[in-house]
C-alpha positions as CSV (number, residue, x, y, z in Angstrom):
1,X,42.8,7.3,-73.6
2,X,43.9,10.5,-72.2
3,X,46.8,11.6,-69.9
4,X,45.8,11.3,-66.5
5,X,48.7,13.7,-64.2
6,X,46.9,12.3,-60.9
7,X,47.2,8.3,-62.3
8,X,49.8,5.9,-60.6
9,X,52.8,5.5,-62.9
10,X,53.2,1.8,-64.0
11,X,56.0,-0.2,-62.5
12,X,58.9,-0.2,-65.1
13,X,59.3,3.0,-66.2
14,X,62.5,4.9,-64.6
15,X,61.1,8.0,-62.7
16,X,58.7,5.8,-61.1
17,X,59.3,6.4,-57.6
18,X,59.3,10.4,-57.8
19,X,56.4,10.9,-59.6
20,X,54.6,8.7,-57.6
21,X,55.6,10.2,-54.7
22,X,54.7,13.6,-56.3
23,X,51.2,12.5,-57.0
24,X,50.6,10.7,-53.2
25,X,51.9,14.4,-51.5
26,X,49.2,16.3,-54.1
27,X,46.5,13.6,-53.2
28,X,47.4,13.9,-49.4
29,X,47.7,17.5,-49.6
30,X,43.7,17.6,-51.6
31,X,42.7,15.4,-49.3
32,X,42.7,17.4,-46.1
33,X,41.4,21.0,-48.2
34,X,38.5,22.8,-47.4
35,X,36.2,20.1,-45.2
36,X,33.1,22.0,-44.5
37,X,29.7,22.6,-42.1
38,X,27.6,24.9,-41.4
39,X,25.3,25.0,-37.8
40,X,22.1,26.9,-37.6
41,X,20.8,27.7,-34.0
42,X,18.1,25.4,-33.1
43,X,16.1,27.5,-30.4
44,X,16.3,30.9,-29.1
45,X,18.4,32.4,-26.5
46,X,17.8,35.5,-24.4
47,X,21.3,36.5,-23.2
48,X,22.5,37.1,-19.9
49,X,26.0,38.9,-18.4
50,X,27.1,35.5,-18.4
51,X,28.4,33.4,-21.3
52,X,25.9,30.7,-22.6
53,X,26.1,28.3,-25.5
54,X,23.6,29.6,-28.6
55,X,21.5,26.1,-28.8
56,X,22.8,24.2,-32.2
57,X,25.5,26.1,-32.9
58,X,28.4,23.1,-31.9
59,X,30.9,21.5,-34.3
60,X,33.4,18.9,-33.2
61,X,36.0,18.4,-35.7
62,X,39.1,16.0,-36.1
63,X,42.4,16.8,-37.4
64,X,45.6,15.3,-38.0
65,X,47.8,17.8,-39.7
66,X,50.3,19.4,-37.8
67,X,49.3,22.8,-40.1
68,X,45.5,22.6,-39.7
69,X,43.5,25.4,-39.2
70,X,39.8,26.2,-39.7
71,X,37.3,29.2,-41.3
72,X,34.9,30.3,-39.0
73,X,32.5,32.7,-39.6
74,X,29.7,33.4,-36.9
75,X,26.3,34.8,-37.8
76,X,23.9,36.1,-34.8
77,X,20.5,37.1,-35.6
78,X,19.9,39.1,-32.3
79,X,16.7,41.1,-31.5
80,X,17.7,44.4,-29.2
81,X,15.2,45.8,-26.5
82,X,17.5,48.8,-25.3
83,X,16.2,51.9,-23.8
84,X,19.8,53.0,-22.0
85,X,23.3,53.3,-23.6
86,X,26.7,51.2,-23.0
87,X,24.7,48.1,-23.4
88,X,26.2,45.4,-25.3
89,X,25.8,42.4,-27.1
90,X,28.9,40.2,-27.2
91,X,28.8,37.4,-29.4
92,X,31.7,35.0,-29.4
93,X,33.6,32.0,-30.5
94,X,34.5,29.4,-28.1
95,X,37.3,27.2,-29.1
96,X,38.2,23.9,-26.6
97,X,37.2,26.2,-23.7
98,X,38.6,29.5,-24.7
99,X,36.8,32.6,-25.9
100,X,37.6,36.1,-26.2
101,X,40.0,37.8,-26.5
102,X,41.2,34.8,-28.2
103,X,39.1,34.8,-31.2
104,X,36.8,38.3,-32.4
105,X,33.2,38.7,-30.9
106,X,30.6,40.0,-32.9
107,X,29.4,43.3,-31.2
108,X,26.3,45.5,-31.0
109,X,25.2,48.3,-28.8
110,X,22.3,51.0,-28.0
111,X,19.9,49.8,-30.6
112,X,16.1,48.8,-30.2
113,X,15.9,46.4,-33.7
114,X,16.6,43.3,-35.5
115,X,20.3,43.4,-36.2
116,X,22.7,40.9,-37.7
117,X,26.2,41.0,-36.7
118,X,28.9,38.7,-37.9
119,X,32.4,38.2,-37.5
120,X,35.5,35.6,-39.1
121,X,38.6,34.7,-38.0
122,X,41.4,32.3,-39.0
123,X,41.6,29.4,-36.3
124,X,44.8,27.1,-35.8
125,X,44.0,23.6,-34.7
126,X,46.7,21.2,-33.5
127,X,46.3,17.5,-34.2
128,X,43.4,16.3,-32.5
129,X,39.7,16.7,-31.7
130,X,38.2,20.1,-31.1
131,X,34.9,21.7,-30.6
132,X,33.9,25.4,-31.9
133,X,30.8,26.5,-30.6
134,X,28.7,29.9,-30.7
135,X,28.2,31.4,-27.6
136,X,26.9,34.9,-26.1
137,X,26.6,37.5,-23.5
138,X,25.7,41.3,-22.5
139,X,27.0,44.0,-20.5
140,X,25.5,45.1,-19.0
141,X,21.6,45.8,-19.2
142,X,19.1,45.5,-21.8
143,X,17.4,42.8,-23.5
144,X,19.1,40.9,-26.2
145,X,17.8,37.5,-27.7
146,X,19.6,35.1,-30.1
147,X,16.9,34.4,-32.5
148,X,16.9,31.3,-35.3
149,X,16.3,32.7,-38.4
150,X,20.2,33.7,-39.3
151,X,22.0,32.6,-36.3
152,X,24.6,29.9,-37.6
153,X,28.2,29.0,-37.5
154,X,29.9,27.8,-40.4
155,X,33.6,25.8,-40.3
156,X,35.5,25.5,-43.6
157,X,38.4,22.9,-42.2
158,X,41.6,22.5,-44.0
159,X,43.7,19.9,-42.7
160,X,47.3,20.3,-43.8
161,X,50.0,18.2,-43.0
């Protein structure tokens, strides 16, 4: 039988009690690391000056560590009809309520193509439930539409104590 670090200590033997708490804090602490999922957008969106939510791309997490924090990285497939300049797309990360400037958008301007832009960012999360959720916008003319094909949002949670 081999030596297993991770394994409970059997009752009896003297350092018991610290190595056992040694191995519950390195269980606990593997426990909450590096939860993940990944959203792809469900239906298109043509985007207006106003913020809207890209359809699918919602996750509602839960965490309990007072050091939790999340991974996002936000993908928009957006197809650009623009035949002016100083037109934007804005795509954004909504976190409980709150966008930009909070958290990065993913820009692109004065383009008539398929274009991908992405964008990551390192999100603290109190204890608690949250909800992270694509959303985006354009200033201030042109055509922009969220398409399916790459549009997704992706959450690597790690939920530290």
């Amino acid at each position: 039988m081999g030596f297993n670090p991770f394994a409970p200590i059997s009752v009896g033997v003297s350092d018991t009690t610290q190595i056992n708490a040694l191995i519950q804090g390195v269980n606990t602490f593997l426990t909450g690391m590096a939860q993940s999922s990944a959203v792809p957008a469900t239906s298109a969106l043509t985007v207006g000056t106003s913020s809207a939510d890209v359809p699918g791309c919602s996750i509602t997490v839960t965490v309990t560590g007072a050091n939790a924090y999340a991974l996002v990285t936000m993908v928009f497939d957006v197809q650009a009809i623009v035949t002016t300049s100083n037109n934007v797309f804005l795509g954004q990360l909504n976190v409980d309520g709150v966008g930009a400037p909070t958290y990065p958008e993913a820009h692109a301007d004065d383009r008539t193509s398929r274009i991908t832009p992405a964008q990551s960012t390192k999100v603290p999360l109190a204890a608690g439930t949250h909800t992270l959720k694509l959303q985006a916008a354009k200033t201030p003319g042109g055509t922009f539409t969220v398409m399916t094909s790459h549009t997704n949002l992706t959450v690597i949670l790690f939920d530290l104590v």
